[in-house]
C-alpha positions as CSV (number, residue, x, y, z in Angstrom):
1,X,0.0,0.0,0.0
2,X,0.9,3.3,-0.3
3,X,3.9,4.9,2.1
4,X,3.2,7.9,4.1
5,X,5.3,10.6,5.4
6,X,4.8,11.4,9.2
7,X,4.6,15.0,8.4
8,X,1.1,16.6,8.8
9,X,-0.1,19.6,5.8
10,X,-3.2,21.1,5.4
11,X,-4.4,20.0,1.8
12,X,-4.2,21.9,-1.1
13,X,-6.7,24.7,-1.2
14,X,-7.3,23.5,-5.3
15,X,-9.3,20.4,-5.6
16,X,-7.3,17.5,-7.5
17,X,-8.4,13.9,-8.2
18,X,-9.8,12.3,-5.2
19,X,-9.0,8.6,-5.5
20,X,-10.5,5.7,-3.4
21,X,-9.4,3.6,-0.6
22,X,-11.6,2.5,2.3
23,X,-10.1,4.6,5.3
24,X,-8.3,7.5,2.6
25,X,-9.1,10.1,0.7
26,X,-6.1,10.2,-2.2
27,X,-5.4,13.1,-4.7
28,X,-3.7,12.9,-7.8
29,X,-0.2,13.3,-8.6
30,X,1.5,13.4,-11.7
31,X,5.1,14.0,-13.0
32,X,4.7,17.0,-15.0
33,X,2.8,18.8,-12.0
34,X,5.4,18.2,-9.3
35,X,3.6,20.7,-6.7
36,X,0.2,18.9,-7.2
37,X,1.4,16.9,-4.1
38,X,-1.4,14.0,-3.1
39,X,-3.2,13.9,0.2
40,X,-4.2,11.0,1.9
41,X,-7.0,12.3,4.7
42,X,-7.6,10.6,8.0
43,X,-11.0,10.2,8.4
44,X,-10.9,10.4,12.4
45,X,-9.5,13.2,12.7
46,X,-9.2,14.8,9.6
47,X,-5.1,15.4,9.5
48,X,-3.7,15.3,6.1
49,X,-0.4,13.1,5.4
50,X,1.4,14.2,2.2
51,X,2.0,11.2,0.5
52,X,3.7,9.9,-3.8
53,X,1.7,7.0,-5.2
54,X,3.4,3.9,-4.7
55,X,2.7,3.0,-8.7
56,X,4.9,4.1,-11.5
57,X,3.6,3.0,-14.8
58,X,6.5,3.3,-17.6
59,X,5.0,3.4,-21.2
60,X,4.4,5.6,-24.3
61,X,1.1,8.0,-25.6
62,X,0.6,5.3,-28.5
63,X,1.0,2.2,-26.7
64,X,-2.5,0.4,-26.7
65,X,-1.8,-1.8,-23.6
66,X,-0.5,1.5,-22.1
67,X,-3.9,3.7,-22.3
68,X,-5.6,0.3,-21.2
69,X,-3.8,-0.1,-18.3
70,X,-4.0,3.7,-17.5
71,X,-7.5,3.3,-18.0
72,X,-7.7,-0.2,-15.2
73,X,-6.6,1.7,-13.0
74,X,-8.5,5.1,-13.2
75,X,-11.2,3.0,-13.8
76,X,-10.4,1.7,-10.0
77,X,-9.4,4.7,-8.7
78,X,-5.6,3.7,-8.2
79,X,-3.3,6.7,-8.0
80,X,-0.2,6.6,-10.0
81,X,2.6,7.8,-11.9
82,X,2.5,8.2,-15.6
83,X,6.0,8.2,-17.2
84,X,6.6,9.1,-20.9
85,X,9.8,7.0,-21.8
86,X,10.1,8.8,-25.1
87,X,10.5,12.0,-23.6
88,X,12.5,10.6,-20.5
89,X,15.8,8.8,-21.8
90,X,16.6,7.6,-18.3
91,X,13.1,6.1,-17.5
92,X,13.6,4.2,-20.6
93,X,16.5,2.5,-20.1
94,X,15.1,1.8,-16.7
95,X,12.5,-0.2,-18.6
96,X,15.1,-2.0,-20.3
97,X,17.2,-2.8,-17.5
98,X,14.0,-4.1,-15.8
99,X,12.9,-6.6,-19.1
100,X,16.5,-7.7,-19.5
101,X,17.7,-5.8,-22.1
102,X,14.0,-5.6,-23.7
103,X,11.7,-2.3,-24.3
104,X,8.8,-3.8,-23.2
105,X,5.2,-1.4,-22.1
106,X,3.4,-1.2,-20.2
107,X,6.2,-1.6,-17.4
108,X,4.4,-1.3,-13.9
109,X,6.7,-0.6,-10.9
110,X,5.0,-0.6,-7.3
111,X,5.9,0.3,-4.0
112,X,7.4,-3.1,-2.9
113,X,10.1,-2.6,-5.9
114,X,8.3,-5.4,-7.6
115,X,7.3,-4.9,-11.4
116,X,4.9,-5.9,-14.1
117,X,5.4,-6.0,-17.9
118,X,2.3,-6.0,-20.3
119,X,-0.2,-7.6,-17.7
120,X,-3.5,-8.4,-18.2
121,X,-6.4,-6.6,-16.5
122,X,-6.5,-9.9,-14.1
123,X,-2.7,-9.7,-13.1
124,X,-3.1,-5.9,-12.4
125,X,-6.4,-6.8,-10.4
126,X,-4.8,-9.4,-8.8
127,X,-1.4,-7.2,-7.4
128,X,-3.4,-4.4,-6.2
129,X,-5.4,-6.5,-4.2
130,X,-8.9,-5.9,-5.7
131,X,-11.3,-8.5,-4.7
132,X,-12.0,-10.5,-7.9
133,X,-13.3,-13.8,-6.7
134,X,-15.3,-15.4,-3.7
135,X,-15.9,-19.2,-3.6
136,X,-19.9,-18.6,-3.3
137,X,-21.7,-19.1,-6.3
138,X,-25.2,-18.4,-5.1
139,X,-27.1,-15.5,-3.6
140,X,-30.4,-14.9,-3.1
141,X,-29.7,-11.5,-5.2
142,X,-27.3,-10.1,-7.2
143,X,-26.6,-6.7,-8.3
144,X,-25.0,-5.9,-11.2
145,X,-23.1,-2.3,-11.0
146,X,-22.2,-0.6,-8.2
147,X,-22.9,2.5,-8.3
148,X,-25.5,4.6,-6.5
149,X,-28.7,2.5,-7.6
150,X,-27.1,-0.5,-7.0
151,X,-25.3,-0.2,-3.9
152,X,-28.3,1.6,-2.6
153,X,-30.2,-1.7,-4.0
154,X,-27.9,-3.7,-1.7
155,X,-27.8,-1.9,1.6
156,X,-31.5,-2.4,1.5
157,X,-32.1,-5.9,0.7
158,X,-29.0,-6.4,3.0
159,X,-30.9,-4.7,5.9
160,X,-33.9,-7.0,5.5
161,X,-31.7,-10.2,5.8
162,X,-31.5,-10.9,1.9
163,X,-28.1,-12.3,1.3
164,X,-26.7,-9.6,-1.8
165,X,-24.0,-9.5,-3.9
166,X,-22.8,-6.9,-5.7
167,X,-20.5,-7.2,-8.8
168,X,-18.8,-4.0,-10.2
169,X,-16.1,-4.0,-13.4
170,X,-14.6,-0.9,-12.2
171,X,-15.0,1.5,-9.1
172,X,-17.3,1.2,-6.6
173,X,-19.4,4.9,-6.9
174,X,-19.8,4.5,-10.6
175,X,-20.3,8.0,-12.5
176,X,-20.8,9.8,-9.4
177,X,-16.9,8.2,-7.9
178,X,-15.4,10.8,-10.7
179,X,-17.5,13.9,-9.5
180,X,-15.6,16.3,-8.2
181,X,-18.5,17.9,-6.1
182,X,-22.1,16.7,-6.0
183,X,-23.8,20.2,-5.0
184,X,-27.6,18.8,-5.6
185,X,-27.6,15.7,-3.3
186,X,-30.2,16.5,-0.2
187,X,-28.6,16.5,3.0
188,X,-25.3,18.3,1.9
189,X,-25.9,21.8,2.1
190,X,-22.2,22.3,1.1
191,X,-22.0,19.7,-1.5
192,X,-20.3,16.5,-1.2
193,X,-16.9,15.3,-3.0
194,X,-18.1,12.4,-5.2
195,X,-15.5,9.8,-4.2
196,X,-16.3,10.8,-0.4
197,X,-20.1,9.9,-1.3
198,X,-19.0,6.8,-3.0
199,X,-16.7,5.9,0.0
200,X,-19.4,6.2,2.4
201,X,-22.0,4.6,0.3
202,X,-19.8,1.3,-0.2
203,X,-18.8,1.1,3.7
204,X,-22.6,1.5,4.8
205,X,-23.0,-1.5,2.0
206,X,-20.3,-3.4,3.7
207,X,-21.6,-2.5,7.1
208,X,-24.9,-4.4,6.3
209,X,-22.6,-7.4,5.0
210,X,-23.0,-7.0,1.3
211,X,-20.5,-9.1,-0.6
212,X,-18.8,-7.1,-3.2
213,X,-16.9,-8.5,-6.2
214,X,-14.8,-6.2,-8.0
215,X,-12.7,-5.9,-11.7
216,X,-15.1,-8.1,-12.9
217,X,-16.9,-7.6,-16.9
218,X,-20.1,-9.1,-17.0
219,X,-21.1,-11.2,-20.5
220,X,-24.5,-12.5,-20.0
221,X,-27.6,-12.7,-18.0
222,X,-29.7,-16.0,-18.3
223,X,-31.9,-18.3,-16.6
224,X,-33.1,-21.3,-16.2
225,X,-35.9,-23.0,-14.0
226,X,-36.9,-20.3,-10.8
227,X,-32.9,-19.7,-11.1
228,X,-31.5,-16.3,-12.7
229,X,-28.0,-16.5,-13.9
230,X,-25.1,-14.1,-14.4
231,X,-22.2,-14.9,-16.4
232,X,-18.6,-13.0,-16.0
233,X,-15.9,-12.7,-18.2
234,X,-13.7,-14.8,-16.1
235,X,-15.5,-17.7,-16.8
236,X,-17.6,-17.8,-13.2
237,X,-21.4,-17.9,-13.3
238,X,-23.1,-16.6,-10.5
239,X,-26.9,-17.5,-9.9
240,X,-29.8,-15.9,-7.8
241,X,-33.7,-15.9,-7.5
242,X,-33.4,-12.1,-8.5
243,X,-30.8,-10.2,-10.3
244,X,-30.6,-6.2,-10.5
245,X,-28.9,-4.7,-13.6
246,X,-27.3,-1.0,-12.2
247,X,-24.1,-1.2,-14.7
248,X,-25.0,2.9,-15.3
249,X,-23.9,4.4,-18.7
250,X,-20.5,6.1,-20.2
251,X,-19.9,8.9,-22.2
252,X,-20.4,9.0,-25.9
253,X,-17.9,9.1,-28.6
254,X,-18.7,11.4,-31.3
255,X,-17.9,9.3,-33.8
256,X,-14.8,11.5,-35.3
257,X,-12.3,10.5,-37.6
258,X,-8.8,10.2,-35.2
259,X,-11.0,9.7,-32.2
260,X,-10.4,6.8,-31.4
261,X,-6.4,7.0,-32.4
262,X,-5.9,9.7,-29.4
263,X,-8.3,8.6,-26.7
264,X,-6.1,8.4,-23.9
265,X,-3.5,10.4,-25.9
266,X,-5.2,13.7,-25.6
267,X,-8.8,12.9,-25.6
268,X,-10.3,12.1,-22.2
269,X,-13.8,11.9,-20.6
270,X,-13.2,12.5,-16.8
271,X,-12.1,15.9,-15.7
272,X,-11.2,14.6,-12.2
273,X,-8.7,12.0,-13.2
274,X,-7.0,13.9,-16.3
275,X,-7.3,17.4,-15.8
276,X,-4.1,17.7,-13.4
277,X,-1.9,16.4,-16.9
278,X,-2.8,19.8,-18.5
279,X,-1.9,22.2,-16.3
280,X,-1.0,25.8,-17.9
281,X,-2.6,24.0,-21.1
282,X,-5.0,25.2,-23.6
283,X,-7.6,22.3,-23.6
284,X,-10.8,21.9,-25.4
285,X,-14.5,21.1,-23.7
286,X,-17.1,19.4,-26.1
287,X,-20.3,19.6,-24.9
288,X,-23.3,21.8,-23.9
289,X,-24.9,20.0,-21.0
290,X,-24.1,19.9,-17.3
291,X,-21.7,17.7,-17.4
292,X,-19.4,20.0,-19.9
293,X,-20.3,22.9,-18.1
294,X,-19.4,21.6,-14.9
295,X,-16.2,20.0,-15.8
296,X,-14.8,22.8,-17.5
297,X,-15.2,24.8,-14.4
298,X,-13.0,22.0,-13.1
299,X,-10.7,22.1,-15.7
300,X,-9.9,25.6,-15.1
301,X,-8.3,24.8,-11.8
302,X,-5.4,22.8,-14.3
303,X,-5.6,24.4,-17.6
304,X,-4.6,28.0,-18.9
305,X,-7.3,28.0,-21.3
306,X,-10.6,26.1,-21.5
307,X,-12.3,26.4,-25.2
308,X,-15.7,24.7,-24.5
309,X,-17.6,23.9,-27.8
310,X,-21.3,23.6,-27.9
311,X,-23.3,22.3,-31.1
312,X,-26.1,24.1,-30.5
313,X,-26.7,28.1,-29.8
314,X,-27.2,27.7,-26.0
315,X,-26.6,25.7,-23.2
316,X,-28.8,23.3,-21.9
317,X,-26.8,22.9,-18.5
318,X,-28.7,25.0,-15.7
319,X,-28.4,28.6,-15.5
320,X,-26.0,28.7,-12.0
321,X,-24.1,26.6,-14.0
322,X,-23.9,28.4,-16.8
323,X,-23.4,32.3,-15.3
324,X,-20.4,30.3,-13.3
325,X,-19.1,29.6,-16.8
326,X,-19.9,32.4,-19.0
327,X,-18.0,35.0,-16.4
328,X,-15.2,32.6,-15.8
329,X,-11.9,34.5,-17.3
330,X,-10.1,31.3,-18.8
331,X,-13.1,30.0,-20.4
332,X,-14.2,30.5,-24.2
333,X,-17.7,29.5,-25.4
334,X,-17.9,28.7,-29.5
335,X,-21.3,27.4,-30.1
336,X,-23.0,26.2,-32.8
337,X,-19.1,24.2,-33.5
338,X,-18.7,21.0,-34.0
339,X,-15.8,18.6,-34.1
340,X,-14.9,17.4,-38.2
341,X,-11.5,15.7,-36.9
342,X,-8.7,14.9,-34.4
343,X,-5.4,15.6,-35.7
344,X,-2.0,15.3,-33.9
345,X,1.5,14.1,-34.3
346,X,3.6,11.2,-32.8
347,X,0.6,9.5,-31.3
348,X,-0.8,13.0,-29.7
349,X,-3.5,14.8,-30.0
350,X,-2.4,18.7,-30.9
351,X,-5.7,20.5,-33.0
352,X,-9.4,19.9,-33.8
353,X,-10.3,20.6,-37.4
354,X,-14.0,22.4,-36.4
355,X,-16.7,23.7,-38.3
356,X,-19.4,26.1,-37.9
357,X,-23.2,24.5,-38.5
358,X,-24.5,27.7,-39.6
359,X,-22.0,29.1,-41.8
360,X,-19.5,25.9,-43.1
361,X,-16.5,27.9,-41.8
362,X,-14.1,25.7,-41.0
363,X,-11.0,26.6,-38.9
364,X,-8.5,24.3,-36.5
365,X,-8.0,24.8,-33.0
366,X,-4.4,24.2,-31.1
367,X,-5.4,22.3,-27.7
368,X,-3.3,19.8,-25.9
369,X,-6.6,17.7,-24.8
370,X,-9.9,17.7,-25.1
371,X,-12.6,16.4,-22.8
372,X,-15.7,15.0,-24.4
373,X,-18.6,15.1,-22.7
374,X,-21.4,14.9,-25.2
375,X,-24.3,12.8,-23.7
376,X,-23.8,8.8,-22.2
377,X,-24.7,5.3,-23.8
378,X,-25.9,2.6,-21.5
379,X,-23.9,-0.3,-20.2
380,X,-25.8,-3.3,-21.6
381,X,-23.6,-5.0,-24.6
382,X,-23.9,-7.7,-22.7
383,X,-27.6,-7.9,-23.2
384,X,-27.3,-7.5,-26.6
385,X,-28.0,-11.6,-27.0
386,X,-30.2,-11.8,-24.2
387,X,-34.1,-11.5,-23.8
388,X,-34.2,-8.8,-21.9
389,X,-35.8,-6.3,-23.8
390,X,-33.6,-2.8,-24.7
391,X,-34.9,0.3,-26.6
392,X,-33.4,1.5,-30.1
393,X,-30.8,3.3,-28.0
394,X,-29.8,0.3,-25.5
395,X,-31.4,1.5,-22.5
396,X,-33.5,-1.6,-20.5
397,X,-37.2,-1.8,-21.2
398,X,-39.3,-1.6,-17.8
399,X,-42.4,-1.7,-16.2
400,X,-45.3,-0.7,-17.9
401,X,-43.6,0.4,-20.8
402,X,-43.6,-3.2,-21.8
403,X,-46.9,-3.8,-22.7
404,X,-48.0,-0.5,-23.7
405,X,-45.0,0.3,-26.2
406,X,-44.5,-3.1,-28.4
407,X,-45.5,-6.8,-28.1
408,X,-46.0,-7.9,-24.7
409,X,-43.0,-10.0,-23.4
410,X,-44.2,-14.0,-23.6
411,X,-43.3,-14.6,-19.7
412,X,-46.4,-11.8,-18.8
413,X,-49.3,-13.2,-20.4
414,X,-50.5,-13.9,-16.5
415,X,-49.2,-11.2,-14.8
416,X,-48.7,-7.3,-15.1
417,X,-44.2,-6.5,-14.9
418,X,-44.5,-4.4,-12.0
419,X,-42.2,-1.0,-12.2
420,X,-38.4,-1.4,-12.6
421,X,-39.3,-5.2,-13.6
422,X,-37.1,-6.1,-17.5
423,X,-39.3,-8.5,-19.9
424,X,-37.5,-11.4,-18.1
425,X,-39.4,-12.0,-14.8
426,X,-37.4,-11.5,-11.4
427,X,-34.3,-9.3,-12.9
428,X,-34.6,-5.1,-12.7
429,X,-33.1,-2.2,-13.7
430,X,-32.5,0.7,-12.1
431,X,-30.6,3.6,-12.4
432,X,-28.9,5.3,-15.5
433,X,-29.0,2.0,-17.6
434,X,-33.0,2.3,-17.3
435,X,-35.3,3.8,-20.4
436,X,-36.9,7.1,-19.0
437,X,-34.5,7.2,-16.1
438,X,-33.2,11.0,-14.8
439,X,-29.7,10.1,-14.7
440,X,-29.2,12.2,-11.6
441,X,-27.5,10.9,-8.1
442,X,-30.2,11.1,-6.3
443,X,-32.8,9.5,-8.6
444,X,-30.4,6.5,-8.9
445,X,-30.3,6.1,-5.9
446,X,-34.0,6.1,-5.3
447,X,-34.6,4.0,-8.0
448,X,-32.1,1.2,-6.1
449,X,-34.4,2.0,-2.8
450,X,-37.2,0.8,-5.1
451,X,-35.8,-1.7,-6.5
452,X,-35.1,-3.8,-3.3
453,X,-38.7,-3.1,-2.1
454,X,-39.8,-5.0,-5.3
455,X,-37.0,-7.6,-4.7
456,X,-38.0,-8.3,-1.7
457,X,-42.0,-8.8,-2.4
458,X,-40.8,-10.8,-5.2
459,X,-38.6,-13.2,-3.6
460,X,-41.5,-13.8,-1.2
461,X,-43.1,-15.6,-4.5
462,X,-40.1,-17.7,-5.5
């Protein structure tokens, strides 16, 4: 784990990445911004211990395995250290040295002094610790995401004696983990640091002896008999009498030519976790909603310019947010822009070609990253083969929407679905992954509340 200096600070008045561990509250470090020092901050009595992450991960902007271990553990939460090797001579024949006269990335280097070279999601999982296995194979009910709605889900059914597991492929807090401040959650009149709410939300979970099961993809839900089954990509198959899906949503892609060459080498999708790479940086925002509006607020903290460009005339974020924005000196609006390509050079994003929807001028803009933050997809690929109905844009099918908006599902011919029920019997959604969901905090959450209600009346049948 990670070492700590005896020496007490006050934290740093700017707000960096808060990072997760279960008595901690980490902040992001990085090379280039050496006075971006992490915290870790004792919960008891609220002392902060300047602390380095104990990770160095050696590697290179166009290295594949590189940006997909940098996303693992970002993903997780992990602090570390990103090293460049081609633009640091000396970490690079560190690497070699370390591979025996090889250039091999990723190269992971931890605490301990011990190393990994190109490991697979599973070995990374597996060295940091991450719960990624349990011998049980049945619950009464298993939640799928863990997240607001689902952990909220869990607590509740755990309360009432219901034996829940919860299984999350990344960070426990979902969406909400990556929030810098959640300033419309009741019951925080100051706001609340989304990793903090996460924390506490997964240790009140824990508290009611939930079983969590982490670093784990999910690849099918099926069933058999009275039994609903859940299939991971490790090859383990979990079953239950009731399943909740909660696996939330992710930002969009828009779809761009070079997009997908520089993700991870310039473009980026959490403020939180990249910003602190850019600072004194021009950057770019895409985006027009909350989320854009709110993370380039964020941004500014890092950046020296934040160009925020919105496809429409307006914003459609809320207005506080938006007179925050507009008066804030180091942020440029462009609407009515959209993005016509990423371009860059030795595997890093540098411009955006843009052009105006009104006029067809066209122009490029010089940014060091961008931040895309232009709407969210749901989490269910892998219900793509199942019978669990989805609408035309992959959102879960519940409730009465099932037999009033298309065929009514074959196992309801006796009954009514009640609300949050899928078109297979016994397995819910809840959440952001849900059709006609808010995708807010505290409506997930409420949904999860509602959820375990059902579960519980259902189990009662089964």
């Amino acid at each position: 784990m990670m070492k700590m200096s005896s020496q007490l600070h006050h934290a740093p008045s700017a707000p960096l990445c808060h990072l997760s561990y279960s008595q901690v509250q980490i902040r992001a470090y990085n090379k280039v911004n050496k006075e971006c020092y992490p915290t870790l901050k004792n919960r008891l009595t609220g002392a902060t211990i300047v602390s380095q992450p104990s990770i160095t991960l050696y590697g290179a902007h166009w290295c594949p395995d590189c940006r997909r271990s940098k996303q693992f553990l970002g993903e997780h939460q992990i602090p570390y250290e990103w090293v460049d090797i081609e633009q640091d001579a000396v970490a690079e024949q560190f690497v070699i040295e370390k591979n025996d006269g090889k250039r091999i990335i990723p190269t992971i280097v931890f605490g301990d002094g011990s190393h990994l070279t190109e490991p697979s999601n599973a070995e990374l999982a597996a060295k940091l610790g991450l719960k990624t296995s349990i011998e049980r194979r049945h619950f009464p009910f298993v939640v799928l995401g863990g997240g607001p709605a689902g952990l909220t889900a869990a607590l509740y059914t755990a309360r009432e004696g219901i034996d829940t597991l919860v299984i999350e492929r990344a960070a426990f807090g979902g969406q909400a983990a990556g929030a810098e401040k959640i300033d419309n959650l009741p019951g925080f009149p100051d706001g609340v640091a989304g990793i903090d709410f996460s924390n506490r939300l997964r240790q009140q979970a824990e508290r009611f002896g939930v079983a969590l099961l982490q670093a784990q993809d999910i690849v099918r839900v099926h069933g058999h008999d009275n039994y609903r089954c859940v299939d991971t990509a490790g090859g383990d198959e979990f079953s239950a009498q009731a399943i909740l899906i909660a696996t939330g949503s992710r930002y969009k892609r828009l779809g761009a030519p070079g997009e997908e060459k520089y993700v991870g080498a310039g473009i980026h999708f959490c403020a939180t976790c990249d910003g602190p790479f850019y600072k004194g940086k021009e950057i770019a925002v895409v985006g027009g909603g909350n989320s854009a509006a709110e993370e380039s607020l964020l941004l500014t903290k890092f950046a020296g310019k934040v160009t925020i460009l919105v496809r429409g005339d307006s914003f459609k974020a809320s207005q506080v947010i938006q007179d925050n924005v507009l008066r804030d000196p180091k942020i440029e609006v462009r609407f009515n822009t959209e993005v016509q390509e990423f371009l860059g050079a030795k595997a890093k994003l540098n411009r955006l070609r843009l052009v105006n929807n009104q006029t067809g001028a066209s122009d490029e803009l010089p940014v060091e990253g961008a931040f895309l933050f232009v709407g969210q997809d749901p989490n269910t690929g892998f219900l793509r083969q199942s019978p669990i109905r989805l609408d035309r844009w992959g959102f879960i099918v519940t409730g009465h929407d099932l037999v009033h908006d298309g065929d009514r599902p074959p196992d309801y011919e006796r009954r009514e679905p009640v609300a949050l029920e899928t078109s297979m019997p016994g397995v819910f959604a809840a959440g952001d992954v849900r059709a006609g969901s808010t995708k807010q905090v505290a409506s997930a959450a409420g949904e999860g509340a509602t959820a375990a209600l059902l579960v519980r009346e259902y189990l009662k049948r089964v």
